[in-house]
C-alpha positions in Angstrom: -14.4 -44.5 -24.8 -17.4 -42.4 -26.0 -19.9 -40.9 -23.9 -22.6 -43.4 -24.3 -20.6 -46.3 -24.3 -19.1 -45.6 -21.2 -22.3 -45.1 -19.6 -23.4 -48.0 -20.9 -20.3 -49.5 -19.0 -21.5 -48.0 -15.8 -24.7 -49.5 -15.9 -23.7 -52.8 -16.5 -20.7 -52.7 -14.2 -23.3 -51.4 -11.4 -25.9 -54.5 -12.4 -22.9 -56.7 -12.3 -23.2 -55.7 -8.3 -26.8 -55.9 -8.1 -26.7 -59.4 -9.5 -24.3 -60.8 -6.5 -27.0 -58.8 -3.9 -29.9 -60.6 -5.9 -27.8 -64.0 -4.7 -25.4 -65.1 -7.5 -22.8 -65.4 -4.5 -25.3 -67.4 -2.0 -25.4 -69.9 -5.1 -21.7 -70.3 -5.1 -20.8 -68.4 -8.6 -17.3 -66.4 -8.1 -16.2 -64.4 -11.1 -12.6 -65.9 -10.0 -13.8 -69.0 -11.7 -13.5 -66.7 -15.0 -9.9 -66.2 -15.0 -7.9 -66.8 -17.6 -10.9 -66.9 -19.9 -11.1 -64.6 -23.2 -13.9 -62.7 -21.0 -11.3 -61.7 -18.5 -8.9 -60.7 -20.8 -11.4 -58.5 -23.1 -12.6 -57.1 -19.9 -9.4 -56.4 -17.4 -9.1 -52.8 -18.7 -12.4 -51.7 -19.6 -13.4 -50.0 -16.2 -10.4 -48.2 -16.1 -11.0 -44.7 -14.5 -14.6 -45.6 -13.5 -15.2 -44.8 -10.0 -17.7 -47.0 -8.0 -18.7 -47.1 -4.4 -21.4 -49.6 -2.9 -23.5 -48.7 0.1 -25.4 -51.1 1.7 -27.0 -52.2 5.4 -25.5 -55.0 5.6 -23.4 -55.2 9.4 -20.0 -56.6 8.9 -20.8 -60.0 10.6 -23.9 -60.2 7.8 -23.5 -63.5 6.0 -25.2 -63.1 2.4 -23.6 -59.2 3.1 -20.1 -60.9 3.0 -20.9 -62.7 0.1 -22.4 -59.8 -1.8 -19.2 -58.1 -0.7 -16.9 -60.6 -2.4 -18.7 -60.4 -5.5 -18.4 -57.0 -5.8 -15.0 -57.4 -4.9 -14.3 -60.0 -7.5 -16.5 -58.2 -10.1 -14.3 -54.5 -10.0 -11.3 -57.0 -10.2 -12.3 -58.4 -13.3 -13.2 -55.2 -14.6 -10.5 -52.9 -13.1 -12.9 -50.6 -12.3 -11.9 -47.9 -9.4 -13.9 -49.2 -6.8 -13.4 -47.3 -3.6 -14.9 -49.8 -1.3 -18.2 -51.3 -0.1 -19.5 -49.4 2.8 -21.3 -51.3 5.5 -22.6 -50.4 9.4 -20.9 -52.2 11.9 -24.2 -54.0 12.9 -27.5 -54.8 10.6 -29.7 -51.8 9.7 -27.5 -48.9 11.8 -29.3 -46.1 9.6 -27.7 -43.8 11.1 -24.5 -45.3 9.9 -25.8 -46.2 6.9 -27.0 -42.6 6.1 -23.3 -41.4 7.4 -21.7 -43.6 4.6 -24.0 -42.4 1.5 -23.1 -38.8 2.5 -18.9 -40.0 3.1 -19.8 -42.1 -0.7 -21.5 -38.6 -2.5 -18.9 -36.5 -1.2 -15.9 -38.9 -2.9 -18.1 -38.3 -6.0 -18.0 -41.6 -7.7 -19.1 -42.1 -11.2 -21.8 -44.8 -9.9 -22.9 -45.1 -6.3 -24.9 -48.9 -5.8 -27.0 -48.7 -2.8 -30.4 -49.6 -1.0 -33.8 -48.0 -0.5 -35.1 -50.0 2.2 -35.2 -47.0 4.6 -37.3 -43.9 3.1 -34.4 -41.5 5.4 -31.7 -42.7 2.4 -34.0 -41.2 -0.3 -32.7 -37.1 -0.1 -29.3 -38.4 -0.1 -30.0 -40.5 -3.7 -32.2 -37.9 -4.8 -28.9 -35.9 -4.2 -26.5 -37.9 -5.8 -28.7 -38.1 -8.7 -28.9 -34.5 -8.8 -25.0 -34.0 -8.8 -24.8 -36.8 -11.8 -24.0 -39.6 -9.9 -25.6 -42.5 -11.6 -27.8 -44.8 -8.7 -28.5 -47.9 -8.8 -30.5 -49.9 -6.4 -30.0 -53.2 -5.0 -32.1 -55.3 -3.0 -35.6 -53.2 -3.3 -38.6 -54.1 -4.9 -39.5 -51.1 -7.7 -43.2 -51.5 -8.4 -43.2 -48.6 -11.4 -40.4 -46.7 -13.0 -42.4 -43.7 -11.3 -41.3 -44.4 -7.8 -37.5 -44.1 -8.6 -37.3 -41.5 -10.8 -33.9 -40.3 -9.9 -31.9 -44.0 -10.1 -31.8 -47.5 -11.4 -33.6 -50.1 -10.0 -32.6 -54.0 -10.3 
């Protein structure tokens, strides 16, 4: 796959996860309903060798985090992307925890790391993901101007 294309790939395989945060899940879409489709079959391969880890602040008993989860799930399935795993604290909002995971996710050095900026303490560790060439993308934040996440994504 060339360069660009396979970036391309990234990007879109990363907003396929922002999508299910923004609530494609809490609606009742499953990309399971897809199989068997001409979609899944174009698709199954395309991820191949893409590394993805998700990092959110979600707790584990977190509703809409479970659903978002299973989206993502479904999603890297359909793809077959190399998705390590989804990262959540054991209860809502542990930053601590949460800042424990993005430094377990950069040091696994995944191609694409989806996450949150809620909590300004996450932004050195994006900022250094970014810097090593990890491609961020941000889920659940609201990104008034381009200018305020210079180093990643926003969706």
């Amino acid at each position: 796959m060339a360069d660009k294309s396979r970036r391309n790939f990234i990007i879109g395989m990363a907003s396929l996860g922002a999508l299910a945060a923004a609530g494609w899940g809490v609606a009742g879409w499953s990309f399971s309903r897809l199989s068997g489709t001409k979609v899944t079959q174009a698709t199954s391969a395309f991820g191949e060798g893409v590394k993805i880890i998700f990092v959110e602040h979600w707790g584990s008993e977190n509703v809409f985090g479970n659903v978002v989860e299973r989206g993502y799930d479904d999603a890297c399935a359909l793809t077959g992307a190399n998705c390590i795993k989804m990262y959540r604290p054991k209860t809502d909002a542990d930053l601590q925890e949460i800042i424990s995971n993005l430094q377990v996710a950069i040091n696994q050095t995944p191609d694409v790391l989806i996450t949150t900026d809620i909590y300004t303490a996450v932004q050195p560790y994006l900022h250094q993901a970014s810097q090593e060439g990890i491609i961020v993308i941000l889920t659940n934040v609201n990104a008034p101007t381009q200018a305020d996440f210079e180093y990643t994504g926003a969706i």
